[in-house]
MIFINU-408526 format. One record per residue (C-alpha): residue number from 0; residue in three letters; x, y, z. Coordinates in steps of 0.25 Angstrom, whole numbers, always signed. Layout:
BEGIN
<kolba NUM, "ALA", <X, Y, Z>>,
...
This chain:
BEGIN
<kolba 0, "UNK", <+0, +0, +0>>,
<kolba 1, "UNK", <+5, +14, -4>>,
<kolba 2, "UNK", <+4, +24, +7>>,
<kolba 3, "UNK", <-11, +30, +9>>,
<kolba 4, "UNK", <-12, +45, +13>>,
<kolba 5, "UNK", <-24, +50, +22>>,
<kolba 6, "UNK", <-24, +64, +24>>,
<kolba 7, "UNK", <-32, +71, +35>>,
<kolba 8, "UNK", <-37, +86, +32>>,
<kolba 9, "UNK", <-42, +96, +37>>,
<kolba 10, "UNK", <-44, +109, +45>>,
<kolba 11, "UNK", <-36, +111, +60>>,
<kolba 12, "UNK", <-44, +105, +71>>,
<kolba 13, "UNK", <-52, +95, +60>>,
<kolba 14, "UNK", <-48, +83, +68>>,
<kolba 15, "UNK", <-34, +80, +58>>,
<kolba 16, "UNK", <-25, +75, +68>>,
<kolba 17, "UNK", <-36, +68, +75>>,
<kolba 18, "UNK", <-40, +59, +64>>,
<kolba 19, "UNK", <-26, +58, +57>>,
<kolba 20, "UNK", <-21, +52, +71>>,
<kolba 21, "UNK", <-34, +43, +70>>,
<kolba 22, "UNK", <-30, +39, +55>>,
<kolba 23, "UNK", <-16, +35, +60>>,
<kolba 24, "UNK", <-21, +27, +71>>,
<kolba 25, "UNK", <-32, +19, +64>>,
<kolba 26, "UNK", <-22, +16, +52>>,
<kolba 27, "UNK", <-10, +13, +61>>,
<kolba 28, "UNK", <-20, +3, +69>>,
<kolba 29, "UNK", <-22, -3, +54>>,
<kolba 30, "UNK", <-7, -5, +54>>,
<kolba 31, "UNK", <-4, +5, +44>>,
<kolba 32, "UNK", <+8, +12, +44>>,
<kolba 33, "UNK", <+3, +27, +45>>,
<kolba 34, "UNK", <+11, +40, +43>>,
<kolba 35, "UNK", <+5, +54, +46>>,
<kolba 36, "UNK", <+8, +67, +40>>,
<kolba 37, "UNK", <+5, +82, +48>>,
<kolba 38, "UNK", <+2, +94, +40>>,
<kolba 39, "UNK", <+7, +107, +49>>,
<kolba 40, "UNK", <+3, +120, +44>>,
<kolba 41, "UNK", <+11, +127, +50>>,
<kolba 42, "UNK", <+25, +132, +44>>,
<kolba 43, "UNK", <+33, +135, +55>>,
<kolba 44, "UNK", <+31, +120, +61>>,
<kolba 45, "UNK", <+41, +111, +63>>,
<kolba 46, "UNK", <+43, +98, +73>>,
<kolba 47, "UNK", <+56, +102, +77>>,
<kolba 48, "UNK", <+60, +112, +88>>,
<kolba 49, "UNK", <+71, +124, +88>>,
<kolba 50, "UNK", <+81, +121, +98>>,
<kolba 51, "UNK", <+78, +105, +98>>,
<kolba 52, "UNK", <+90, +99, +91>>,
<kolba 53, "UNK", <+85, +93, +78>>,
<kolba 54, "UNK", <+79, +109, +76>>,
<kolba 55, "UNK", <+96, +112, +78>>,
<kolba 56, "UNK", <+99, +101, +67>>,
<kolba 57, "UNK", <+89, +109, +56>>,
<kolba 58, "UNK", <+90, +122, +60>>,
<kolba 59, "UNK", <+106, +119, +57>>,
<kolba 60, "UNK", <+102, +112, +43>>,
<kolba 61, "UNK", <+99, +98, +45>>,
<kolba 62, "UNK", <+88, +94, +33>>,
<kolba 63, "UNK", <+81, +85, +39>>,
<kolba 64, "UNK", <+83, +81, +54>>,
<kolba 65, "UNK", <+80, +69, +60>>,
<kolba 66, "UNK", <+77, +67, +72>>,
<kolba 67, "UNK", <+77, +54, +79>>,
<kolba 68, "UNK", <+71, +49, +93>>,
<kolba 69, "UNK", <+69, +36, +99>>,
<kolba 70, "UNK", <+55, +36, +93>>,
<kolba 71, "UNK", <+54, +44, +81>>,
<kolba 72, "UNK", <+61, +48, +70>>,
<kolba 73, "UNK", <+58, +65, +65>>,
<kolba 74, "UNK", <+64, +71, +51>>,
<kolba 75, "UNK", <+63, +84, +48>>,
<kolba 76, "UNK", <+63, +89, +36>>,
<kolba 77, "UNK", <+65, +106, +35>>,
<kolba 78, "UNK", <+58, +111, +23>>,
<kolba 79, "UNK", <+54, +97, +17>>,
<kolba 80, "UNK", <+39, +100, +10>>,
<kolba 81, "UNK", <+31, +91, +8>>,
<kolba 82, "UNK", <+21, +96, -6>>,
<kolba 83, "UNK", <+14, +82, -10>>,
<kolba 84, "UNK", <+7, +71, -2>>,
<kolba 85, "UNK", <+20, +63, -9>>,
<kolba 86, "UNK", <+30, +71, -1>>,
<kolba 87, "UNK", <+21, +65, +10>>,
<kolba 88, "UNK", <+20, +51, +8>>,
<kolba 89, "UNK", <+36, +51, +3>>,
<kolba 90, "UNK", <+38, +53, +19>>,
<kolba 91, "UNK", <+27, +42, +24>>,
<kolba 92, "UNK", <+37, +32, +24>>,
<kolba 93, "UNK", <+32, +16, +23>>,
<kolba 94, "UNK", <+18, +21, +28>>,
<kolba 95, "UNK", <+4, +16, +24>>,
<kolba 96, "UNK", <-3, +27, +26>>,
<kolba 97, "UNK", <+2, +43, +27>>,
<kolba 98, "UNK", <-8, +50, +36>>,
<kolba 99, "UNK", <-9, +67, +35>>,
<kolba 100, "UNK", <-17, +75, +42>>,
<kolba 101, "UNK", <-16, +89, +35>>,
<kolba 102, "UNK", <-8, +91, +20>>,
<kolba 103, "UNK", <-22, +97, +15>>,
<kolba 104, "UNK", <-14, +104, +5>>,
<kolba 105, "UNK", <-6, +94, -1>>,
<kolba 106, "UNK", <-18, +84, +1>>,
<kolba 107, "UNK", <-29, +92, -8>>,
<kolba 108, "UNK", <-26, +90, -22>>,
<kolba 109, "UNK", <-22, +73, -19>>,
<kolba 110, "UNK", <-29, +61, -19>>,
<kolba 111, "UNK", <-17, +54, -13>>,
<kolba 112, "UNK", <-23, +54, +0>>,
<kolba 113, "UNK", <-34, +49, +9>>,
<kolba 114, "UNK", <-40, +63, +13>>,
<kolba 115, "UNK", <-49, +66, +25>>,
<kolba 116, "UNK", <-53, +80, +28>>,
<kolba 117, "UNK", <-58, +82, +43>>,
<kolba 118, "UNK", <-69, +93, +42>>,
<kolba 119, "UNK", <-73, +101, +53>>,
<kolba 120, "UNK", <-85, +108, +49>>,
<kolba 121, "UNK", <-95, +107, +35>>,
<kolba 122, "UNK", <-87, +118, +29>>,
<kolba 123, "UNK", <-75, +109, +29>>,
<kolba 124, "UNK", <-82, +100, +19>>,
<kolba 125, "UNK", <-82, +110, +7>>,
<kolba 126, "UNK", <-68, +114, +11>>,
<kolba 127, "UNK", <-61, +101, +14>>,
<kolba 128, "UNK", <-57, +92, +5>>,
<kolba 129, "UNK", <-55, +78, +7>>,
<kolba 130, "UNK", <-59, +64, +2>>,
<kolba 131, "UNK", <-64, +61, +18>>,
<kolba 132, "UNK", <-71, +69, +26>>,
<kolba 133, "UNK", <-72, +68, +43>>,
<kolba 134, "UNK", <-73, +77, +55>>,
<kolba 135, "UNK", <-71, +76, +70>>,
<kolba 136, "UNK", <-82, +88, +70>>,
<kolba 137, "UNK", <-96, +87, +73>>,
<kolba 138, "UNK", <-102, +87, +58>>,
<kolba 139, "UNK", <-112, +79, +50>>,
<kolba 140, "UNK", <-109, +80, +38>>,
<kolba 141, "UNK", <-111, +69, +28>>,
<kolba 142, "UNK", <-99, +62, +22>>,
<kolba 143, "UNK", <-89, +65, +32>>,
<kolba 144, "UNK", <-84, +57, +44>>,
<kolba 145, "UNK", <-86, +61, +59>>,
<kolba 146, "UNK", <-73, +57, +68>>,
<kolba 147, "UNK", <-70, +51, +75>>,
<kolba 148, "UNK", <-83, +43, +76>>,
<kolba 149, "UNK", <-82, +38, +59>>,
<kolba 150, "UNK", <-68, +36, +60>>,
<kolba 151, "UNK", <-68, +21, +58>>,
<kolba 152, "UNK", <-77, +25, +45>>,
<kolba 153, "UNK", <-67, +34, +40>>,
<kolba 154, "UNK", <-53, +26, +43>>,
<kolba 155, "UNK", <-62, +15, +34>>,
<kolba 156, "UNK", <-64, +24, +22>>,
<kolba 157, "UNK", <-47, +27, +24>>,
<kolba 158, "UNK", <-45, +12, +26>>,
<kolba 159, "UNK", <-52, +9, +13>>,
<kolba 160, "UNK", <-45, +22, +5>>,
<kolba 161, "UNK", <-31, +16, +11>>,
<kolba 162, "UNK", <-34, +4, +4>>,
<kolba 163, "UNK", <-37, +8, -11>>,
């Protein structure tokens, strides 16, 4: 099997994080080999901090830094961009399935991915765009799934897109 992409969309606070960590803990139990992928919108962000010494090593030229624990394993990579969903996958490693949550704009013009697009009020439906729509809000509108109660519906209709 090729590695499957589902990308979770959305506005802030529409429940993204929440039902990415849902997707990654449902497929993980399903003994797929799952990586995840954060959009951060903001331009100043970086997991490293001034003053630690793996910031010293960048700020004195080092392209990437890795940083190695015990228990995990980090690469930094300054000014890498990342402009298709390919750069993305490149970096998934032996994954089955790449999980986003975010990447809306690199997202709208592919098919390449399994989108779902959590909506927060009726409004959203005209302005979202996704194959699968869901909210954690208190809505009833027709063709989309309320979460978490229809989760087990909706990681089925995943399940059976992972498959074709």
């Amino acid at each position: 099997m090729g590695l499957k992409v589902i990308a979770v969309l959305g506005h802030k606070k529409s429940g993204k994080t929440r039902l990415t960590t849902m997707l990654i803990r449902a497929l993980r139990e399903m003994n797929y080999k799952v990586a995840s992928a954060k959009h951060v919108h903001h331009a100043d962000f970086s997991i490293d901090r001034p003053g630690k010494d793996s910031w010293k090593h960048r700020e004195a030229g080092a392209n990437p830094t890795i940083i190695i624990s015990p228990g995990e394993v980090a690469i930094i990579l300054r000014d890498k961009k990342i402009n298709t969903l390919s750069d993305l996958v490149n970096m998934a490693g032996d994954s089955d399935v790449l999980v986003l949550e975010g990447f809306y704009g690199l997202l709208k013009e592919s098919d390449d991915a399994i989108k779902i697009a959590l909506i927060r009020n009726a409004e959203d439906l005209n302005t979202m765009k996704g194959g699968i729509m869901a909210t954690f809000e208190k809505l009833d509108e027709k063709g989309v799934y309320k979460l978490p109660e229809e989760f087990p519906q909706l990681f089925k209709l995943i399940l059976d897109k992972l498959s074709h």
